[in-house]
C-alpha positions in Angstrom: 109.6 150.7 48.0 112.0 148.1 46.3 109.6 145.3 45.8 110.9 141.9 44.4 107.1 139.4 43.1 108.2 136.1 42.0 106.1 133.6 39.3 105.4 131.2 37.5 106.0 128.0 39.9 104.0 125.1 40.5 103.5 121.3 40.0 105.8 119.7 37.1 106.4 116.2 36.2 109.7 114.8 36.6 111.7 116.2 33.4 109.3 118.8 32.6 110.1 122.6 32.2 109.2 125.6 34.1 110.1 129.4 33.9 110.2 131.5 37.0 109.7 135.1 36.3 111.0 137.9 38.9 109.4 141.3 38.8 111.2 144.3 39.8 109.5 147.5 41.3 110.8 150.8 43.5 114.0 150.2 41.6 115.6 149.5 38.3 117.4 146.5 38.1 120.5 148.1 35.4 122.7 148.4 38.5 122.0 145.6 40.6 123.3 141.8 40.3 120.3 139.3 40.9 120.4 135.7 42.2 118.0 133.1 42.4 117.8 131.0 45.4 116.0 127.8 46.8 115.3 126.1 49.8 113.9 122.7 50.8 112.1 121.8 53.5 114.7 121.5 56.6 117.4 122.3 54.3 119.6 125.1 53.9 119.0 127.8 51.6 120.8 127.1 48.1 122.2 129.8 45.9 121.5 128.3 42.6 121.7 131.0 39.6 123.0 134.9 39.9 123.6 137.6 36.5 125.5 140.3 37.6 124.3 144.0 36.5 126.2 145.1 33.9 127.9 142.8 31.6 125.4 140.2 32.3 127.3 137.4 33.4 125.6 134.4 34.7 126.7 131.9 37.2 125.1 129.1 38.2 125.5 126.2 40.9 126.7 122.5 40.2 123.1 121.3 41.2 121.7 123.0 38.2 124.3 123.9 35.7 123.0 122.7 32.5 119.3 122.9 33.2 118.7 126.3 34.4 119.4 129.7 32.2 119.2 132.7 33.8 118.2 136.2 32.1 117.5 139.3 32.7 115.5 141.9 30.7 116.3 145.6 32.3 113.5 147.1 30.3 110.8 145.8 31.8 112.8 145.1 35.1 112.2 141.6 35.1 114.1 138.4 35.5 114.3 134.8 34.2 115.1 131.4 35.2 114.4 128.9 32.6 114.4 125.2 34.4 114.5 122.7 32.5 115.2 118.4 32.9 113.5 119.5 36.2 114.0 116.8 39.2 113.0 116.1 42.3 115.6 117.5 44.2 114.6 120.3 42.8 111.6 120.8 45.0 111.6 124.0 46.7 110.9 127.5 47.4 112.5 129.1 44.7 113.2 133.2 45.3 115.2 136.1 43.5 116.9 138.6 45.3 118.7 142.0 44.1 122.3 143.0 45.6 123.4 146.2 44.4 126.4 146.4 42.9 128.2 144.8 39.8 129.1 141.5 41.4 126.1 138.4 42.7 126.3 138.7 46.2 125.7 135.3 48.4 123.3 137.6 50.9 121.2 139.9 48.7 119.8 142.7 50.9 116.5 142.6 48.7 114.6 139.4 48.4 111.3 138.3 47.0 108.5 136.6 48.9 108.9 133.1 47.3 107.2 131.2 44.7 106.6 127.2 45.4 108.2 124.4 42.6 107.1 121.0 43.1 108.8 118.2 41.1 106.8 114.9 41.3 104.9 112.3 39.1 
């Protein structure tokens, strides 16, 4: 069963650092592009980060670009996203989700069940 488990969020100070961590299980993650997203409380979901399958390219949204790095390491099927300078408008649910395919897909069909970053002093 394709399983997406994401980690490593929490409370962090304005300006702090945090590093989300996205397990992959049921499937291996070499053909499949994979995207972080977040969403705020009565907000819409934000795609903020995606690397694509094979070559690795990363993308990221204007919100974050600078701040967050996204990585992935196929061998142990596992994902990154390294925040850093963290805000408050970061706040949010932050997940990963897989796409298959070679290109970072704005509606994954796999999605993980969501791990809580809060940004506050």
């Amino acid at each position: 069963q394709v399983q997406l488990v994401e980690s490593g969020g929490g409370l962090v100070q304005p300006g702090g650092s945090l590093r989300l961590s996205c397990a992959a299980s049921g499937f291996t993650l070499d053909y499949y592009t994979i995207g972080w997203f977040r969403q705020a409380p009565g907000k819409e979901r934000e795609g903020i980060s995606c690397i694509s399958s094979r070559d690795r390219r990363t993308s990221y949204a204007g919100s974050v670009k600078g701040r967050f790095t996204i990585s992935r390491d196929n061998a142990t099927n596992t994902v990154y996203l390294q925040m850093r300078s963290l805000k408050p408008e970061d706040t949010a649910v932050y997940y990963c989700a897989a796409d298959f395919g070679s290109r970072c897909s704005p509606t994954p069909d796999y999605w993980g069940q969501g791990t809580q970053v809060t940004v506050s002093s």
